[in-house]
N, C-alpha and C positions, 0 to 999 in steps of 0.2 A: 131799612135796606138790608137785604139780605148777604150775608157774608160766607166766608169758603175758612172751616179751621183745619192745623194741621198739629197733631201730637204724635212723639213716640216714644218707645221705653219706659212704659208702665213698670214693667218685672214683676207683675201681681206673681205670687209664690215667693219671693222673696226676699227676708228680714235682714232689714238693713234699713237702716235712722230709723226708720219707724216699723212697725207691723205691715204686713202686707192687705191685712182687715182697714187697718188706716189708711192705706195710701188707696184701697178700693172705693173707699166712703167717699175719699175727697174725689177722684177722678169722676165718680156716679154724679156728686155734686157738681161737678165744674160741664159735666155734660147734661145735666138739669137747667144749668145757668145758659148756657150759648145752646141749649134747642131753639129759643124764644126769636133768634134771627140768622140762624146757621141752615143756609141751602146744600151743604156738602160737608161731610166730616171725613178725613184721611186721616187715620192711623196706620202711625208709618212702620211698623214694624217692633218686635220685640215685646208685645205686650204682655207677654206672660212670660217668666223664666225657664218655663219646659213648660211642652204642649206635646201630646201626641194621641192621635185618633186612632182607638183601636174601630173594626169595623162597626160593631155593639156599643161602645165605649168610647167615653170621653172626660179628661181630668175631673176628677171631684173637685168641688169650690168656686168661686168666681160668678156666683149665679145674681150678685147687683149687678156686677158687670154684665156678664150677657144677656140681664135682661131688660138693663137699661136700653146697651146695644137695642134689643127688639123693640122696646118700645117708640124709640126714636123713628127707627125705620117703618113702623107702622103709622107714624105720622108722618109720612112721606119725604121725610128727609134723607139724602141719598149716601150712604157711607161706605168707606172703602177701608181692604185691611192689607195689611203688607207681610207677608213672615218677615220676619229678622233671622239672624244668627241665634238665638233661642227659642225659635217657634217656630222653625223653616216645615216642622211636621205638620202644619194646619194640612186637611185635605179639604172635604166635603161639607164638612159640618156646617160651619159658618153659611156658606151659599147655599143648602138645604134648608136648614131651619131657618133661617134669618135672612134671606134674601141680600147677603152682602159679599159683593165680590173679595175673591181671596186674591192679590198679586203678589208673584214669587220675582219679578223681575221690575226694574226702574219701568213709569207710564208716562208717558206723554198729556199734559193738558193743554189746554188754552181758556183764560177766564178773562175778562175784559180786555180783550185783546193783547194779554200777555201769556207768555208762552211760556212752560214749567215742563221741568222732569221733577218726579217725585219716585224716591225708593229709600228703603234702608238705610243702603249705603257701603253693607258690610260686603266686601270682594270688587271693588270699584279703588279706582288708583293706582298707581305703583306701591310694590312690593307685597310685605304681607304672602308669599307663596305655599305656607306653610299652612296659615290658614284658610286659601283658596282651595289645596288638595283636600282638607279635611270636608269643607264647605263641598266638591262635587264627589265625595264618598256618601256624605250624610243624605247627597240629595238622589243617590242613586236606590232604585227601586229596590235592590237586593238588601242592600244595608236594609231600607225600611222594613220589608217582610222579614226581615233575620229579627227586628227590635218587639215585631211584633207578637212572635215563638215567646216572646219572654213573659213570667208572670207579673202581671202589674205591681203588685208589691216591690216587686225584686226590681224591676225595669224603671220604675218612677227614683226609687233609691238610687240608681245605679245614673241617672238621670242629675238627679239633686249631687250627687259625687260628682260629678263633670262641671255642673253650671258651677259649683263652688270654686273647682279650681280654675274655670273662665275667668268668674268675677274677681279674683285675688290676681289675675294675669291684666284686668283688662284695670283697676285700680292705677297699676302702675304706668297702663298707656292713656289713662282717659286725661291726665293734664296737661293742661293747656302747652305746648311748646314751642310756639312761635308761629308766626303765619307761615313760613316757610317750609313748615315740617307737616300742615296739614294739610293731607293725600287728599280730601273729598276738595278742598279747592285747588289742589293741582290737576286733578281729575278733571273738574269744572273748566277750569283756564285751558286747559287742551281740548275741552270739545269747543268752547267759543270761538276755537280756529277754526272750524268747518260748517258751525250752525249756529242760528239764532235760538236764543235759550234768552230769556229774560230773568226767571227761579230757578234756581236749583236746589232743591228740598229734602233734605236728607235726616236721618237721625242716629244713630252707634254711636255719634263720639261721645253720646252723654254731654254735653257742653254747647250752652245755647249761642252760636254765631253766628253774625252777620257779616259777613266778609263782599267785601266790591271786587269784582272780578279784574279782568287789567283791561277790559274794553271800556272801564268806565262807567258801564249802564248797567251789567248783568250784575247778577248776587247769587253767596251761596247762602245759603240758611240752615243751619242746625237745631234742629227741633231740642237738643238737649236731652233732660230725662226728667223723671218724678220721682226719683228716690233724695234728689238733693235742689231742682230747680222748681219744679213742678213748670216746665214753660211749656208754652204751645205760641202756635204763630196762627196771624189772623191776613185773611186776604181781603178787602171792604171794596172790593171793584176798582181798585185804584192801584194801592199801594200794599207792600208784605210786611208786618211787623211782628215780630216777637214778645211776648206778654207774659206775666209770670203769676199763677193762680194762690190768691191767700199767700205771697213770698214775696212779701215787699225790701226784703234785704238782698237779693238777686240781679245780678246786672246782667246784661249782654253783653256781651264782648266783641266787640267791634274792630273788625279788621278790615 
């Protein structure tokens, strides 16, 4: 039976608990491993910790990954990629060479007659307004052409300088703090007020949860990350579960 996976927050480029070589090896593998019955793969955002497409150009490295990515899609499995807040620069590339859609905003599905938003995550919720201004500066056209004047050397450095003080900012918000203080399911519970949503799929907080929404039936799902959980979540026409690759010491958190 063919199944539907959903991963996010690779961070390929950046060292932390392990090598970025490492955590690409396992990810190549674990997408070697679920070709064998996977009809759909959604990567939900953030896979690389800076990405940006000069017209010519595109980051050195990463060439298991994308050319696993190819190969999968050349065996007609259908995969989808999401920016995140560290790769919102995807442009062309991806849907060019690799026939894989690029989405910048939350998507609408329906898979066995259940109904999913799947995004990021990052600028959904309350608060957060600080990061929101920054979030539609980075994604305005001018900003990109001004990044792209710059020399790559200097531009990917100056790049690597930011995501560093992201990740030492975002350390301190990624734990866990109670159900009540997590915005992607107060996010979630205020759209249940107006629409049938069965998944809500998201990934940024780094931390794999499953949360019951307050209608009793819906869920939110946090894909987590691969620097510390390696999770991904699996859809088998039925039911959404959370899975954790070669990380048997790993729980879901359950809310």
């Amino acid at each position: 039976m063919s199944k539907i996976y959903f991963a996010s927050d690779f961070h390929l480029g950046l060292e932390l608990n392990q090598s970025s070589a490492e955590r690409e090896r396992l990810i190549v593998d674990w997408l070697s491993d679920i070709k064998k019955d996977a009809s759909e793969v959604y990567l939900v955002g953030d896979l690389f910790d800076f990405w940006f497409e000069y017209q010519s150009v595109v980051p050195r490295g990463f060439v298991r990954f994308i050319g696993k990515l190819a190969e999968l899609r050349d065996q007609g499995i259908e995969l989808h990629i999401f920016t995140g807040n560290h790769d919102m620069w995807m442009f062309s590339y991806f849907e060019d060479e690799l026939d894989i859609p690029v989405h910048r905003n939350p998507i609408r599905r329906t898979f066995g007659g259940k109904s999913f938003l799947i995004g990021h995550g990052d600028g959904l919720g309350p608060g957060d307004y600080g990061y929101k201004f920054i979030k539609r500066v980075f994604a305005s056209r001018i900003c990109q052409w001004s990044f792209a004047r710059l020399h790559p050397n200097f531009a990917f450095w100056l790049a690597r300088f930011w995501s560093r003080r992201s990740r030492q900012k975002a350390d301190r918000n990624d734990a866990f703090q109670g159900k009540e203080n997590e915005w992607l399911a107060t996010y979630a519970n205020e759209m249940i007020d107006t629409e049938s949503i069965h998944y809500f799929v998201f990934g940024h907080r780094h931390l794999p949860i499953d949360c019951r929404l307050k209608n009793g039936s819906s869920r939110y799902i946090n894909l987590g990350d691969w620097m510390t959980y390696r999770s991904y979540a699996v859809f088998d026409g039925n039911d959404l579960k959370l899975h954790f690759y070669k990380n048997e010491e790993s729980q879901v958190i359950f809310l």
